[in-house]
DRENNU-220349 format. One line per field, with one value per residue: residue in three letters; x, y, z of N, C-alpha, C in turn. Coordinates in steps of 0.001 Angstrom, whole numbers, plus 500000, padded with zeros to 6 digits. Layout:
N
code = c(ALA / ...)
n.c1 = c(X / ...)
n.c2 = c(Y / ...)
n.c3 = c(Z / ...)
ca.c1 = c(X / ...)
ca.c2 = c(Y / ...)
ca.c3 = c(Z / ...)
c.c1 = c(X / ...)
c.c2 = c(Y / ...)
c.c3 = c(Z / ...)
END
This chain:
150
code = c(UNK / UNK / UNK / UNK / UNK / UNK / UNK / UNK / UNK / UNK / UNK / UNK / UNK / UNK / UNK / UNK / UNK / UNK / UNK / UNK / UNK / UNK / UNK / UNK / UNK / UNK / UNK / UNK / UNK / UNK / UNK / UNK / UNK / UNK / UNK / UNK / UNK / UNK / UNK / UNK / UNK / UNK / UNK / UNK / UNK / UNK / UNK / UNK / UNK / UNK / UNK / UNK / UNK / UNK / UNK / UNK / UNK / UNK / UNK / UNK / UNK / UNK / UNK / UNK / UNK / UNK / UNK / UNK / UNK / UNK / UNK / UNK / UNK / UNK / UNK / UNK / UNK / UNK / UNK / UNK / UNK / UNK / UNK / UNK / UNK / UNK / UNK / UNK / UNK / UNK / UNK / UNK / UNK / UNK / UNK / UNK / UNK / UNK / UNK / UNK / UNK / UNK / UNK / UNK / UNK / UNK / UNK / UNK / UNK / UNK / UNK / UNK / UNK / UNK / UNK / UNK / UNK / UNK / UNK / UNK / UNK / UNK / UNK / UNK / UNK / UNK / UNK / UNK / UNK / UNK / UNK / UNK / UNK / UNK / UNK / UNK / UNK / UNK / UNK / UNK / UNK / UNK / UNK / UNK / UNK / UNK / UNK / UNK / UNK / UNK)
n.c1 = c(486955 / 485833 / 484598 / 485254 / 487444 / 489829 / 492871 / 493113 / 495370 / 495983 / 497022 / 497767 / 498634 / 498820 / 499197 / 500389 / 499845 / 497127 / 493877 / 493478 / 495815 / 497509 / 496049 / 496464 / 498976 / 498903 / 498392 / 499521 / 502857 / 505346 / 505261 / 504708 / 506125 / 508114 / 507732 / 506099 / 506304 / 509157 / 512651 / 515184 / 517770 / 517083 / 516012 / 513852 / 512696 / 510263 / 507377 / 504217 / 501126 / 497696 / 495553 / 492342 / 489313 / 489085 / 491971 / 495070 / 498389 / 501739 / 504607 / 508002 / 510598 / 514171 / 515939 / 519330 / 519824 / 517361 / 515040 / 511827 / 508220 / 505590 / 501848 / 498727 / 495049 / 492925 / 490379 / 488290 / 487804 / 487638 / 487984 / 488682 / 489001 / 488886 / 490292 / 490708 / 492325 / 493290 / 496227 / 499538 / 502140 / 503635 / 505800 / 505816 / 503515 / 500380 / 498302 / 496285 / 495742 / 493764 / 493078 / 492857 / 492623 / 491478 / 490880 / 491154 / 489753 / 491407 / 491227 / 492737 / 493680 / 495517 / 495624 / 494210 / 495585 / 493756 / 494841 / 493594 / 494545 / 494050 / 494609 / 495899 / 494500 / 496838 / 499041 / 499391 / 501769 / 503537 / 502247 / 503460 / 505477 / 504258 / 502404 / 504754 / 505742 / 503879 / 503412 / 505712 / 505663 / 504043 / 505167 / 507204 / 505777 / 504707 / 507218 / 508154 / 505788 / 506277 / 508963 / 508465 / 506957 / 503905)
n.c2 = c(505999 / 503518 / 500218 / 498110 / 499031 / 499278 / 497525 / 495256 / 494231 / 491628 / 490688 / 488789 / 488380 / 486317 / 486655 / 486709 / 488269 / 490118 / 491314 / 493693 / 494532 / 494646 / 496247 / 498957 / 499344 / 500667 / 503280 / 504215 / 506112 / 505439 / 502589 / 502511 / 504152 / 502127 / 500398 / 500810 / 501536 / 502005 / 501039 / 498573 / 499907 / 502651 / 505665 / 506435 / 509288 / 511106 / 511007 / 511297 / 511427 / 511836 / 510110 / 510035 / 509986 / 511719 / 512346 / 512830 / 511478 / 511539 / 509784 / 510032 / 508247 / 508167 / 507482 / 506325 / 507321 / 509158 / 511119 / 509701 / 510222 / 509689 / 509175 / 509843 / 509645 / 508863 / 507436 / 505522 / 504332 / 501657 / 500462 / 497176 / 495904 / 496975 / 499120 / 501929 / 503899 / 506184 / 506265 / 507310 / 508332 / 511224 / 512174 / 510684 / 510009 / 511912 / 509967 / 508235 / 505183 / 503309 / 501656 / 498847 / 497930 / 494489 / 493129 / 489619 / 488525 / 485584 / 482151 / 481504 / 483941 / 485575 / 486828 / 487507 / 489143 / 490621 / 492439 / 494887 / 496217 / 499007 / 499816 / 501999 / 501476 / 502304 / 501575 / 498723 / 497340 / 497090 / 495438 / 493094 / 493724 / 495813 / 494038 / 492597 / 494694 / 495193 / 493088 / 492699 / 494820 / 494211 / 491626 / 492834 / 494781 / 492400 / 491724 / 494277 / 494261 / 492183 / 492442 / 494435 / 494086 / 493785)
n.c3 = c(485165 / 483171 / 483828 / 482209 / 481443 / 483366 / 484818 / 486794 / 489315 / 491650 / 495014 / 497645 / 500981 / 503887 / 506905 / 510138 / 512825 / 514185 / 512328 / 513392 / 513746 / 511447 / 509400 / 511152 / 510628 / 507545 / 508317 / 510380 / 510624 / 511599 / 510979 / 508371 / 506899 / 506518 / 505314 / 503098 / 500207 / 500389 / 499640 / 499369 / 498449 / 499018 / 501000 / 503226 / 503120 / 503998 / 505254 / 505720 / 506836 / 506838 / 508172 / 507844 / 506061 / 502953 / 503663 / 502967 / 501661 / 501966 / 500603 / 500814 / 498904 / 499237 / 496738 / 494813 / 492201 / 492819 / 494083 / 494667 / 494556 / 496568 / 496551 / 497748 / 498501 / 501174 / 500517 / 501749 / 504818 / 506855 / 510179 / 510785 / 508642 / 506013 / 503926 / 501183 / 498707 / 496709 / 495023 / 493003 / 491573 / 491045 / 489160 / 487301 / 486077 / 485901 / 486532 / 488949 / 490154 / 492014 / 495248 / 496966 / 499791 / 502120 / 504951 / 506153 / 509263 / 510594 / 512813 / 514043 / 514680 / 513356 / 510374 / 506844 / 503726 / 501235 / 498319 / 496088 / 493277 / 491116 / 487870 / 485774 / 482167 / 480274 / 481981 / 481110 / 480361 / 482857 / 484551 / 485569 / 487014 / 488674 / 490651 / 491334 / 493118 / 495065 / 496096 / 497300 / 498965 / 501073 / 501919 / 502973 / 505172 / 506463 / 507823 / 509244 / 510835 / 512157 / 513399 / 515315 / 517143 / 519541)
ca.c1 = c(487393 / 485046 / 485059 / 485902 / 489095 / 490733 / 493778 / 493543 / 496536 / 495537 / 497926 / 497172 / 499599 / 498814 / 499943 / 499980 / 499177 / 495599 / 493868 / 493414 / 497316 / 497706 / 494835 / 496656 / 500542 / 498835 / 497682 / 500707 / 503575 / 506342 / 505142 / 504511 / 507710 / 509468 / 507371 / 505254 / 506996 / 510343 / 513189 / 516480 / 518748 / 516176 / 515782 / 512662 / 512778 / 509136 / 506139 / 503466 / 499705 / 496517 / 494470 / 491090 / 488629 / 490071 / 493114 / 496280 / 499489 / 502999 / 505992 / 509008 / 511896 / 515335 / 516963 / 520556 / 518881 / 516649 / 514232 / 510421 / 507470 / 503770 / 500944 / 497467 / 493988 / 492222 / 488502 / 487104 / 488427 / 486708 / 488879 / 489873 / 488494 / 488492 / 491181 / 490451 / 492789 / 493932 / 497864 / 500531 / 503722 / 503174 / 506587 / 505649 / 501612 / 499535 / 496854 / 496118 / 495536 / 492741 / 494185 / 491746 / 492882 / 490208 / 491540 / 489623 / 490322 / 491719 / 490415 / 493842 / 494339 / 495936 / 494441 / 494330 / 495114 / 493885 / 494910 / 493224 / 494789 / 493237 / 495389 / 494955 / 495095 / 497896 / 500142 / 499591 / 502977 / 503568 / 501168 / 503716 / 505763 / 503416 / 502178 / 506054 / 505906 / 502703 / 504205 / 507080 / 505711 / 503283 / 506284 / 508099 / 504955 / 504999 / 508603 / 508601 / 505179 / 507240 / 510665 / 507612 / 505940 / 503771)
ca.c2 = c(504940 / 502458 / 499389 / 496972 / 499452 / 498959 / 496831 / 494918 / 493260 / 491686 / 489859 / 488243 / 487918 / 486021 / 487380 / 486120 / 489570 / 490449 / 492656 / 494711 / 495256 / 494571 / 497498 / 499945 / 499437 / 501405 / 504493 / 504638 / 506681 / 504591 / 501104 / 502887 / 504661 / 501130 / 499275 / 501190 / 502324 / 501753 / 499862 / 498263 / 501018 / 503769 / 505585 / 507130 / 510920 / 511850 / 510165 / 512066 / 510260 / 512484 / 509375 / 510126 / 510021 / 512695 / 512934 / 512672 / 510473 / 511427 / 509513 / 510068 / 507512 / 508658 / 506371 / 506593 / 507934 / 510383 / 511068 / 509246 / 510267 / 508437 / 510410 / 509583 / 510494 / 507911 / 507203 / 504724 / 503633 / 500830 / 499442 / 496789 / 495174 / 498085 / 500493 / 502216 / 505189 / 506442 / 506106 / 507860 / 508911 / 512278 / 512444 / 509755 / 510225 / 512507 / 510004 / 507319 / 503915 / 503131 / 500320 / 498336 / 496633 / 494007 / 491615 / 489139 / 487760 / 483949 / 481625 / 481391 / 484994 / 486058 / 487741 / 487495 / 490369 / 491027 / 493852 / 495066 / 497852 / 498906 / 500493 / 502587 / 500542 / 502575 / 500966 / 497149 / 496636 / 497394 / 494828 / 492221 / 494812 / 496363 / 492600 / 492431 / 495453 / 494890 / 491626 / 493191 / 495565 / 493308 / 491131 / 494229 / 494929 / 490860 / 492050 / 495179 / 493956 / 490491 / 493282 / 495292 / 492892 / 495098)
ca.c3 = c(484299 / 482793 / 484713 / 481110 / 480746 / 484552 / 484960 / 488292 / 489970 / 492975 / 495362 / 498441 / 502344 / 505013 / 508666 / 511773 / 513247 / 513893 / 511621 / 513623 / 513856 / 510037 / 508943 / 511504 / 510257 / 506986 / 508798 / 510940 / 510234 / 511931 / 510482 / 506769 / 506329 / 506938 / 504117 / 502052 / 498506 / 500009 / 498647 / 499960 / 498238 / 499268 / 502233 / 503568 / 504041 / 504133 / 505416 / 505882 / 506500 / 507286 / 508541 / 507667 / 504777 / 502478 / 504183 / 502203 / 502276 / 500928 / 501268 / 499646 / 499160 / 498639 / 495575 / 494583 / 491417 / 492813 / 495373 / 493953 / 495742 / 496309 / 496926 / 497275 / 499054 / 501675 / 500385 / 502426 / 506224 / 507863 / 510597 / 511075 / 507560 / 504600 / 503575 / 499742 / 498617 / 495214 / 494953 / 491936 / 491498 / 490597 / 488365 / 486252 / 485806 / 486308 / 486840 / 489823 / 490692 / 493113 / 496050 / 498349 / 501229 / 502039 / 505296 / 506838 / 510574 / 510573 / 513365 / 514562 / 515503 / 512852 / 509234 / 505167 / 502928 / 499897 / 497697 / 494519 / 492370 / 489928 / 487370 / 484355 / 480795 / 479915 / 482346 / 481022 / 480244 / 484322 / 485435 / 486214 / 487645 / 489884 / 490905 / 492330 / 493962 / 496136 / 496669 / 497976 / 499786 / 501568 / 502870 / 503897 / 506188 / 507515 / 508276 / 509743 / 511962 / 512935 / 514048 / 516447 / 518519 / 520978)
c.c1 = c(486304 / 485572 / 485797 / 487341 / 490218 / 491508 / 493450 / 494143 / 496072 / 496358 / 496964 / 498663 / 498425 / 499373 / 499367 / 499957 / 497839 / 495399 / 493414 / 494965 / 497717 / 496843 / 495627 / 497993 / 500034 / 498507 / 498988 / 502080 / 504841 / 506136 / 505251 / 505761 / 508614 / 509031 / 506571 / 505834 / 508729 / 511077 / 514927 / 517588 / 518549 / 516580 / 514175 / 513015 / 511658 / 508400 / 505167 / 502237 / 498881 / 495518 / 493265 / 490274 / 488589 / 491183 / 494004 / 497632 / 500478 / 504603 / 506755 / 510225 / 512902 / 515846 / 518325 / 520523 / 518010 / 515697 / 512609 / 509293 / 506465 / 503046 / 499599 / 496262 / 493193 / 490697 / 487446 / 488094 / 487833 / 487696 / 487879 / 489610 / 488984 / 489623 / 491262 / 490994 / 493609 / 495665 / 498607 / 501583 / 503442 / 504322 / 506860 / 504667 / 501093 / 498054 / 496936 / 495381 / 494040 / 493254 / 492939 / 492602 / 491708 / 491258 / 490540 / 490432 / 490405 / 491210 / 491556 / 494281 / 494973 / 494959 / 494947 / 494282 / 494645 / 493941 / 494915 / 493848 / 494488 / 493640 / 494519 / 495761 / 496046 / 499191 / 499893 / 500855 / 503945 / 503146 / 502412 / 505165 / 505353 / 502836 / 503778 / 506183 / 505548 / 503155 / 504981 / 506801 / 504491 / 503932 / 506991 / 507200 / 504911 / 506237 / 509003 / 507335 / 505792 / 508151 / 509900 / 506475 / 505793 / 504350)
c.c2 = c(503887 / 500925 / 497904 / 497624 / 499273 / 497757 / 496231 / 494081 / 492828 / 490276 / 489690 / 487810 / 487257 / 486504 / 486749 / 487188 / 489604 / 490995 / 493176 / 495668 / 495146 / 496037 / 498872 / 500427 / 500627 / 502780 / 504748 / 504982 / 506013 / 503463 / 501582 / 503229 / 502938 / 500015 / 499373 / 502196 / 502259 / 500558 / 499474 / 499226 / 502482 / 503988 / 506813 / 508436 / 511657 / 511124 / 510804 / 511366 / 511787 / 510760 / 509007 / 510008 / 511250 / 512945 / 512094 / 511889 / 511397 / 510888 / 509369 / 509251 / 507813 / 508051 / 506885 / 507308 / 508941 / 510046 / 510861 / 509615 / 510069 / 509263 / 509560 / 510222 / 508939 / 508484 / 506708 / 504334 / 502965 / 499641 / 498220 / 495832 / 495805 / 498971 / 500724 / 503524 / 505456 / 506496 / 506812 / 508597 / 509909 / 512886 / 511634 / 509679 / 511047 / 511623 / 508852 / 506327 / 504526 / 501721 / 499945 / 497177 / 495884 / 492725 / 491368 / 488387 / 486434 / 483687 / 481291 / 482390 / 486194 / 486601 / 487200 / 489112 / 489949 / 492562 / 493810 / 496474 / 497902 / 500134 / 501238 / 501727 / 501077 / 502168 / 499353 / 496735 / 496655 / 496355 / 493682 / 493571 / 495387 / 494905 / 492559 / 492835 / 495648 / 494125 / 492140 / 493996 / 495023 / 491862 / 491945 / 494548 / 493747 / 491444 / 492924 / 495216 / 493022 / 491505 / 494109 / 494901 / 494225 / 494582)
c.c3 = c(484259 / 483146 / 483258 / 480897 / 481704 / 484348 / 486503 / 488262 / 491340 / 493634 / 496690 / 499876 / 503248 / 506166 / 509529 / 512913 / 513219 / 512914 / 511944 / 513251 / 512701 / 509375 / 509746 / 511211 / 508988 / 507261 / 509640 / 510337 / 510326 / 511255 / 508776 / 506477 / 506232 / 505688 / 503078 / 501035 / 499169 / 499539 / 499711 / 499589 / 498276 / 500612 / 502271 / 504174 / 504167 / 504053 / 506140 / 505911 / 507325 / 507198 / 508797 / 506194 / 504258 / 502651 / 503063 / 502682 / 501147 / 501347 / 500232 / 499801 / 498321 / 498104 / 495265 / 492961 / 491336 / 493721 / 494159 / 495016 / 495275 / 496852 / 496764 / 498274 / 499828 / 501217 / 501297 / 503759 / 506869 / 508247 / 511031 / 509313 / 506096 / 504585 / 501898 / 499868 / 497303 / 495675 / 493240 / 492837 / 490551 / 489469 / 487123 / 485620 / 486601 / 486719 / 488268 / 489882 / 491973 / 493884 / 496629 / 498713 / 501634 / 503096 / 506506 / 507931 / 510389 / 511963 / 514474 / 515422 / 514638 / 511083 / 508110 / 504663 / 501724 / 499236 / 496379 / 494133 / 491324 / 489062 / 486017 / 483043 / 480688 / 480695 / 482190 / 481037 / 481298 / 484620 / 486057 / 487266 / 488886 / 490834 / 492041 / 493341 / 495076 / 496628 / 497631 / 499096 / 501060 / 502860 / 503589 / 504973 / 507253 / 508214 / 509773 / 511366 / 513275 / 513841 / 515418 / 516912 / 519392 / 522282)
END
């Protein structure tokens, strides 16, 4: 995709978690299933992570509607700073997003996210949409880090 035709949404959390422990909730299976693509009337029945560069993710959340599942491919892994990995919903598009995690250590102890997705033009009329979702799923991680203090 030609970089004038990309959509990017890019939200932004604060945590009072390291990032180290913010960068590793995405690679972990227990912390992901609890905040990544699910939903309050969902439940998580498949979370699957290969944690390497190429390795694959699929987690599927069970809706009262139907079971949706996220799929993507890790690109880039540089803890505790970098996480880049294509993302789709393989029953809705055939094509994928590109995500970057990008968080920087606070002075305090705790970290900054930022997250760029970088959509395809054809989902503009998504963008505030997807904007929510990150959102959402970004607090669901504050959440589910805050509930599992080491």
């Amino acid at each position: 995709m030609k970089t004038e035709d990309r959509l990017d949404i890019i939200v932004h959390h604060r945590f009072r978690q390291s990032a180290e422990r913010v960068f590793d909730a995405w690679l972990d299976v227990r912390l992901a299933s609890r905040f990544l693509f699910s939903t309050e009337t969902g439940e998580m029945v498949r979370c699957d992570i290969d944690p390497r560069v190429g390795g694959q993710f699929v987690l599927t959340d069970r809706r009262p509607d139907g079971d949706v599942e996220h799929t993507g491919e890790y690109l880039v892994i540089v803890r505790p700073q970098r996480l880049v990995f294509t993302f789709g919903i393989p029953a809705a598009s055939p094509t994928f997003d590109i995500v970057t995690i990008e968080i920087t250590p606070e002075s305090d102890g705790g970290c900054t996210l930022r997250l760029t997705a970088e959509m395809q033009p054809e989902w503009k009329d998504y963008a505030d949409r997807a904007r929510q979702g990150w959102t959402q799923i970004l607090a669901s991680l504050d959440a589910a880090l805050t509930e599992t203090r080491p």
